[in-house]
C-alpha positions as CSV (number, residue, x, y, z in Angstrom):
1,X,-4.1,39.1,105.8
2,X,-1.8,41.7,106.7
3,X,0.0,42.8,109.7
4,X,2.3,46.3,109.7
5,X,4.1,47.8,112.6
6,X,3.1,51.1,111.5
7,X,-0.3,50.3,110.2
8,X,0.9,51.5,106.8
9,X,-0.5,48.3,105.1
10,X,0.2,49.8,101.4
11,X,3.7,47.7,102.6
12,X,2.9,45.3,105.1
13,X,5.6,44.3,107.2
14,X,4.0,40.6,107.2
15,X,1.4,38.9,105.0
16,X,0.1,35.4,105.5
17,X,-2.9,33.1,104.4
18,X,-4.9,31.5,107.3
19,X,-7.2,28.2,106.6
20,X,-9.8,29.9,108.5
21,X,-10.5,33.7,110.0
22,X,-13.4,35.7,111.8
23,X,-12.8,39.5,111.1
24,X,-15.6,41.3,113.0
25,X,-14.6,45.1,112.4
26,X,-15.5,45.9,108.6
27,X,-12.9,48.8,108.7
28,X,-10.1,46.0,108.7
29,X,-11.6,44.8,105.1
30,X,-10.4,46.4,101.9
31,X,-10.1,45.1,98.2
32,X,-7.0,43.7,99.1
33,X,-7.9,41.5,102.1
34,X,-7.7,42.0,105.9
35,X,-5.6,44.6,107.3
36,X,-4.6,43.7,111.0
37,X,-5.5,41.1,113.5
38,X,-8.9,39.3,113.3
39,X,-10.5,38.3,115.9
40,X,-10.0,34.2,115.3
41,X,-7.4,32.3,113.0
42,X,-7.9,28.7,112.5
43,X,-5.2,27.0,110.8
44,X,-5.3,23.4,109.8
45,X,-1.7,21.5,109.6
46,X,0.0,19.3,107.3
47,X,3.2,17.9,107.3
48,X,4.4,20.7,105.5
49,X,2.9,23.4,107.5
50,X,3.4,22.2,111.1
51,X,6.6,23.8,111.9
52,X,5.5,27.2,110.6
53,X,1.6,26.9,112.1
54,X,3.0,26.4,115.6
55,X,6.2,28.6,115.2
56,X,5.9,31.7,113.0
57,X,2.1,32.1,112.6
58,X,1.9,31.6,116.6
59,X,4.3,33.9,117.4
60,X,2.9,36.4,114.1
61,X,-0.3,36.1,115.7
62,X,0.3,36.9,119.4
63,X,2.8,39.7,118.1
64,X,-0.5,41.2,116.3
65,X,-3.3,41.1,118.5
66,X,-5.0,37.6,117.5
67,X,-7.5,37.1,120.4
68,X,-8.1,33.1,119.5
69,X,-5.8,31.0,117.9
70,X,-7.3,27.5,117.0
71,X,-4.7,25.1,115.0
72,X,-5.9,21.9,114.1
73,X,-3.9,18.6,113.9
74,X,-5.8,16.5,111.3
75,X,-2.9,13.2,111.8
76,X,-3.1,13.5,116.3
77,X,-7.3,14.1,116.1
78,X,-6.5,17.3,118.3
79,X,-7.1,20.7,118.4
80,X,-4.9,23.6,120.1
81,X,-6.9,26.5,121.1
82,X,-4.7,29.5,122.5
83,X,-6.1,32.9,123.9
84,X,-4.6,36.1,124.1
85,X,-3.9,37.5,127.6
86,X,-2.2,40.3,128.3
87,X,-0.4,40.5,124.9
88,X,0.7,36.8,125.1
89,X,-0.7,33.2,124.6
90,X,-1.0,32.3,128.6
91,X,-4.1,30.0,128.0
92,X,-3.9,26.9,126.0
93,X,-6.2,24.3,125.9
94,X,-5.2,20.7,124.1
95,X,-8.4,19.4,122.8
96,X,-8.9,15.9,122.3
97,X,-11.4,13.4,119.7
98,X,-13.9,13.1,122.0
99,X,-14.0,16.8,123.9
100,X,-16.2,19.4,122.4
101,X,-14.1,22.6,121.6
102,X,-15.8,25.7,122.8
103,X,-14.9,29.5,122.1
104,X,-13.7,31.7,124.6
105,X,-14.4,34.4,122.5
106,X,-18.0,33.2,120.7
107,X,-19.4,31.1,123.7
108,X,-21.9,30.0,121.1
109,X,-19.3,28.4,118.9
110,X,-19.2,24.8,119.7
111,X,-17.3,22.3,117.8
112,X,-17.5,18.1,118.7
113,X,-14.5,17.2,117.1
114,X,-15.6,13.2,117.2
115,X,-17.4,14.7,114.4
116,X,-15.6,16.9,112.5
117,X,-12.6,14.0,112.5
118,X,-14.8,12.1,110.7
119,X,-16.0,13.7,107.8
120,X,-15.0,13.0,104.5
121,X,-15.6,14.9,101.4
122,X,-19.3,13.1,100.6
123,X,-20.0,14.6,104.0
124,X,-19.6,18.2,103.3
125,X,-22.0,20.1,101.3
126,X,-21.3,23.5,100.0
């Protein structure tokens, strides 16, 4: 994914991996990834990622545009959903094991996270 100032993305000013996005414009897609802000990143800590997931992605991502920031804390069961409001994370919503996370964005996108805590590899099917 990359983010420029300029939109010049030959050299982004910024470059970085999420877990998980939704890009819904197919003019942000090229052969070399996703130019600008999708519409949700997901990111999924570790104890190596934490610091940067919560500092410099979060304030990357409200710098850029990103309308729905999930990041998910695998070792606390929770889940941090922020939304973009006038150009800066105001909402934020702590989810907990036995809540149900919900989009703000895709209303249809539900996730029960007393299930998605629980599965394991044998659970997953791809």
């Amino acid at each position: 994914m990359y983010f420029s100032e300029n939109e010049q993305y030959d050299v982004p000013d910024h470059v970085v991996q999420p877990d998980l996005s939704v890009v819904c414009s197919n003019h942000q897609i090229s052969k070399n990834g996703c130019q600008g802000a999708p519409s949700l990143i997901i990111e999924v800590l570790s104890p190596s990622t934490a610091l940067k997931d919560f500092n410099e992605k979060f304030n990357l991502y409200q710098k850029y545009g990103v309308n729905e920031y999930w990041i998910v804390d695998p070792g606390n069961q929770t889940v941090h959903v922020y939304t973009l409001e006038e150009g800066s994370y105001q909402n934020r919503h702590l989810y907990t094991e036995q809540e149900t996370i919900q989009s703000v964005l895709y209303p249809e996108l539900e996730v029960p996270l007393q299930h998605l805590f629980r599965l394991s590899s044998h659970d997953i099917n791809i």
